[in-house]
C-alpha positions in Angstrom: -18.5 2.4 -8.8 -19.0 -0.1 -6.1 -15.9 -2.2 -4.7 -16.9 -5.4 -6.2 -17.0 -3.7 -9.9 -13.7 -1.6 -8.9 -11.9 -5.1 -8.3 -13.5 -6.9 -11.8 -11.8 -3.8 -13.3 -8.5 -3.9 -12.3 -8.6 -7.5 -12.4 -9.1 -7.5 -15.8 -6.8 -4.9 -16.7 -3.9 -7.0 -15.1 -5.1 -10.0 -16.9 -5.8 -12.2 -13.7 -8.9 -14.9 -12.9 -10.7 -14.5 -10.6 -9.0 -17.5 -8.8 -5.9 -15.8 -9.6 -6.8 -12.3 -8.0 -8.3 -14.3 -5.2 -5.1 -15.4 -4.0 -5.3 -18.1 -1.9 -7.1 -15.3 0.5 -10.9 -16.2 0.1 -12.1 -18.6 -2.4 -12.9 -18.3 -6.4 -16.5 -18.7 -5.3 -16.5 -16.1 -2.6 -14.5 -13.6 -4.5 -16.9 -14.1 -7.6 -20.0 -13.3 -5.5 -17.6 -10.1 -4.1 -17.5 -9.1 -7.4 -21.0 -9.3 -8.5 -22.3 -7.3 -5.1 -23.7 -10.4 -3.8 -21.1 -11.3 -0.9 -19.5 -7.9 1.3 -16.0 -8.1 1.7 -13.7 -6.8 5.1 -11.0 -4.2 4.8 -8.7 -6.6 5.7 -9.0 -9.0 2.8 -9.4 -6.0 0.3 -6.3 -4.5 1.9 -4.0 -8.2 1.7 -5.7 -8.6 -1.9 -4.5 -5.5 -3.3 -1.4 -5.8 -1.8 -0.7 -9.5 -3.1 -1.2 -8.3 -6.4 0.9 -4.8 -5.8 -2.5 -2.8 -6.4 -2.1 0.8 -5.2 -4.6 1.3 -2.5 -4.8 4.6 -2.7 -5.6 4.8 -6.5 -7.9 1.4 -5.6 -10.5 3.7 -3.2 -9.7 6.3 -5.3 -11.7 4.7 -8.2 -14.2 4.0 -6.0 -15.0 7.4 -4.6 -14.3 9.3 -8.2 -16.6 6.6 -10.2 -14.5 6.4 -13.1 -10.8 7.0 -14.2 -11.1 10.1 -16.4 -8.8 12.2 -13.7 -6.1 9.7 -14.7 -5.4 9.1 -17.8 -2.4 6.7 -17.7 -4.5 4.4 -15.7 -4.8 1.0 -17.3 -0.6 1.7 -18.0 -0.4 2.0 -14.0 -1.8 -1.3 -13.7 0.3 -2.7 -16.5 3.4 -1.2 -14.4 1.8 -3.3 -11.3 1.0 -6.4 -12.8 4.9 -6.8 -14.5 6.1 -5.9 -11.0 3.9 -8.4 -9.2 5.5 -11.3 -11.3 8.6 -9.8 -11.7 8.6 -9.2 -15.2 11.4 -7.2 -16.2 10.8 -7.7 -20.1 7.5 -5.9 -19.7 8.9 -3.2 -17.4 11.4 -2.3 -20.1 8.8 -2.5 -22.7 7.0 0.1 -21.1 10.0 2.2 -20.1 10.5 2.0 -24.0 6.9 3.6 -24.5 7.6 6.4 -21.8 10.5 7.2 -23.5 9.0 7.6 -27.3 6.9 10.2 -25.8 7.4 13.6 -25.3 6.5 14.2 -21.8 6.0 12.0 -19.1 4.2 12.9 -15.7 6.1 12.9 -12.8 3.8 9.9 -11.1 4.0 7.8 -13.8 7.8 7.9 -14.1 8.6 6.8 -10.2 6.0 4.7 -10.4 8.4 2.7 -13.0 11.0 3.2 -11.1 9.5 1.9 -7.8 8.7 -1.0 -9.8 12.1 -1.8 -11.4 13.4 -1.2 -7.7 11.2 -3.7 -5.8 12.0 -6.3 -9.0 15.4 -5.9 -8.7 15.8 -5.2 -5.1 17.7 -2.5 -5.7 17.5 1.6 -6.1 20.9 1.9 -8.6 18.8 3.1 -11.5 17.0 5.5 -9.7 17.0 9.0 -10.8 18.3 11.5 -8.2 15.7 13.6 -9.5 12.8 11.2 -8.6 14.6 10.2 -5.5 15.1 13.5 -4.2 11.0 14.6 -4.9 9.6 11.7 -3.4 12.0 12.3 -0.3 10.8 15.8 -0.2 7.5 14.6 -0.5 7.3 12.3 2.3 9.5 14.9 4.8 6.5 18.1 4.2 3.7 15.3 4.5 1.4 14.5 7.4 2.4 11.5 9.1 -1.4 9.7 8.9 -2.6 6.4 6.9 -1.9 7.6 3.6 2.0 8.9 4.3 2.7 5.3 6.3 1.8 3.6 2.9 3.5 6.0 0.3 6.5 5.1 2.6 6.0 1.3 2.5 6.0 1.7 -1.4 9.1 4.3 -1.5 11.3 2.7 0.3 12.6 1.1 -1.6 14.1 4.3 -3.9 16.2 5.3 -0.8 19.2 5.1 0.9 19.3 2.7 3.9 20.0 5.5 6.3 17.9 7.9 4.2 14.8 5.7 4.7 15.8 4.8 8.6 15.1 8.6 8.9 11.9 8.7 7.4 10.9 5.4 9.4 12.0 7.4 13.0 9.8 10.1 12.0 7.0 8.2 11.4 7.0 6.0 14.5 7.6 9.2 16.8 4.4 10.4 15.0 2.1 7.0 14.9 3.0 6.9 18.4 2.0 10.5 19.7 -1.5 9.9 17.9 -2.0 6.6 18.6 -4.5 5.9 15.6 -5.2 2.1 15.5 -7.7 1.9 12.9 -7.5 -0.4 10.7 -5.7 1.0 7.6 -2.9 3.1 9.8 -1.9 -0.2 11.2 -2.0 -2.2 8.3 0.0 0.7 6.2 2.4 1.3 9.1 3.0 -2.4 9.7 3.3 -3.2 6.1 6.1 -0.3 6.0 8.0 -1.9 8.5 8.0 -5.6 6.3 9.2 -3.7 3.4 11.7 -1.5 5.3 13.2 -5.2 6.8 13.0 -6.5 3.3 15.3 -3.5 2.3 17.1 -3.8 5.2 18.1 -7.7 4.2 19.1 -6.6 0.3 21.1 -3.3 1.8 23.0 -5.3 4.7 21.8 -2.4 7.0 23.2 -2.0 10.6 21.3 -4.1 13.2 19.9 -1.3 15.2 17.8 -0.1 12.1 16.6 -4.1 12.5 16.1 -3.9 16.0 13.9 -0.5 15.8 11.6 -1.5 13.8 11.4 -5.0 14.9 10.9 -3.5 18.9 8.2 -0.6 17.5 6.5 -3.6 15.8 6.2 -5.0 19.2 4.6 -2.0 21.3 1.4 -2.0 18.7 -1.7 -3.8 20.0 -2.8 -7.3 19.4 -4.8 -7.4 16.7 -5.9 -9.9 14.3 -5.3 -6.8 11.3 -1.9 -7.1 11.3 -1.3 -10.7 12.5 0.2 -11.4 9.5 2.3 -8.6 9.5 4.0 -9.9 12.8 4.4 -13.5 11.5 6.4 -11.4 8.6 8.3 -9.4 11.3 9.2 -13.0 13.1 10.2 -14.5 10.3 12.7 -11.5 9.7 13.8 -11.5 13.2 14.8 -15.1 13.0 16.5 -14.7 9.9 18.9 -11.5 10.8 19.5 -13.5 14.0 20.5 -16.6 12.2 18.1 -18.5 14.2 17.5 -20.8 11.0 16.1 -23.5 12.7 13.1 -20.7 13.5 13.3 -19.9 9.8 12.9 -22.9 8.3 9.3 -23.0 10.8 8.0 -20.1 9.3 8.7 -20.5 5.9 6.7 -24.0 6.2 4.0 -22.1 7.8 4.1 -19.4 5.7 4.0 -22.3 2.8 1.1 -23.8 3.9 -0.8 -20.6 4.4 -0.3 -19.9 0.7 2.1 -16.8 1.4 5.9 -18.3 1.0 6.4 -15.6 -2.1 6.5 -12.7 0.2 10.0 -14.4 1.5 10.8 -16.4 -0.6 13.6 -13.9 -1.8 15.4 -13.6 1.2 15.1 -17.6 2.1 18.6 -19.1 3.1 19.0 -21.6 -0.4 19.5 -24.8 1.5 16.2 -24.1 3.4 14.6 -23.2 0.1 15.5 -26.5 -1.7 14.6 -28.7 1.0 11.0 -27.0 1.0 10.9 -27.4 -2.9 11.2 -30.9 -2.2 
């Protein structure tokens, strides 16, 4: 399966255009001729479009290399679990809970993979089982720290305990550090980790050196036009956790008018957010 038929089918599986699934990102032309092999695309604009829509990469490539989805059978359910959490729709997440719970056995993957999504929709990890909790912490502890462990944490996170997930985050700094691997998909999974782990950090009240960590380790990684997004993201939080609102209130116009304001808008101070509904 090539990547331009990979991304027709999950884009029609989570019900999207194609101007939808392009995202502000590339254009509904561009993305069209993606799609229909004519155009290539870059790893960083697959990478940003999967992850605006909440697309597991992994599973994405996965597809790709595997050529179809027979290893998975829950697959177009995955996707619905995506899509709901991408627009934050809880009615469909407990409509599927519903289904999962009519049936006699559930796998493992697809039952935290629910309960990642309730968590990121609700910004919270209170109905997390201690069960699911406690494997995917296991999980992440006996794993190799390389690409694929710096994303499973940027989704996980969010099951954990602030301090639990600080942790993890030490860990995997000391590591990305020692093998300095700056390709692009370890710096685009490690730095999209971080974002989450700040976002996390601003709906747990964490303490401010767990801020300052991973704001200063965000700082020691090369300049590179991969993740400059990601350190517009990491400014942005900066600004905010130093109530430097006037700084704020510049990045979430600029992060406006670059078509990416829903990746803070959550966390946006409300008078800031009314006057740029105005």
């Amino acid at each position: 399966m090539t990547i331009g038929e990979a991304l027709k089918q999950i884009r029609k599986q989570a019900g999207l255009t194609q101007t939808q699934m392009a995202a502000g990102l590339i254009t509904e032309s561009f993305y069209s001729k993606v799609e229909r092999g004519v155009h290539a695309i870059d790893a960083e604009t697959l990478i940003n479009l999967l992850a605006a829509h909440h697309f597991d990469v992994l599973h994405f490539f996965n597809l790709i290399i595997g050529q179809n989805t027979e290893g998975e059978p829950n697959y177009d359910l995955i996707n619905e679990i995506s899509f709901a959490q991408n627009h934050k729709d809880l009615k469909k997440l407990d409509e599927i809970k519903a289904e999962l719970e009519s049936r006699e056995q559930v796998d493992f993957n697809l039952k935290s993979r629910l309960q990642i999504a309730y968590a990121w929709v609700l910004h919270s990890n209170k109905l997390v089982s201690p069960e699911i909790k406690n494997k995917i912490k296991s999980n992440i502890l006996h794993a190799d720290w390389n690409r694929y462990a710096y994303h499973s944490l940027s989704q996980i996170v969010v099951l954990l305990d602030i301090d639990e997930a600080f942790e993890l985050y030490q860990s995997a700094f000391k590591a990305f550090k020692r093998n300095q691997k700056f390709d692009t998909l370890s710096l685009q999974f490690i730095c999209l980790a971080c974002i989450n782990f700040l976002n996390c950090c601003y709906y747990q009240k964490a303490p401010k050196n767990y801020i300052e960590t991973v704001i200063d380790f965000m700082h020691t990684l090369p300049v590179d036009p991969v993740i400059g997004f990601y350190q517009v993201l990491a400014t942005y939080y900066e600004a905010l956790f130093n109530h430097d609102f006037e700084q704020v209130k510049w990045l979430a116009r600029l992060l406006k008018q670059m078509g990416y304001l829903s990746t803070i808008v959550d966390t946006l101070p409300a008078e800031i957010k009314k006057n740029l509904d105005n």
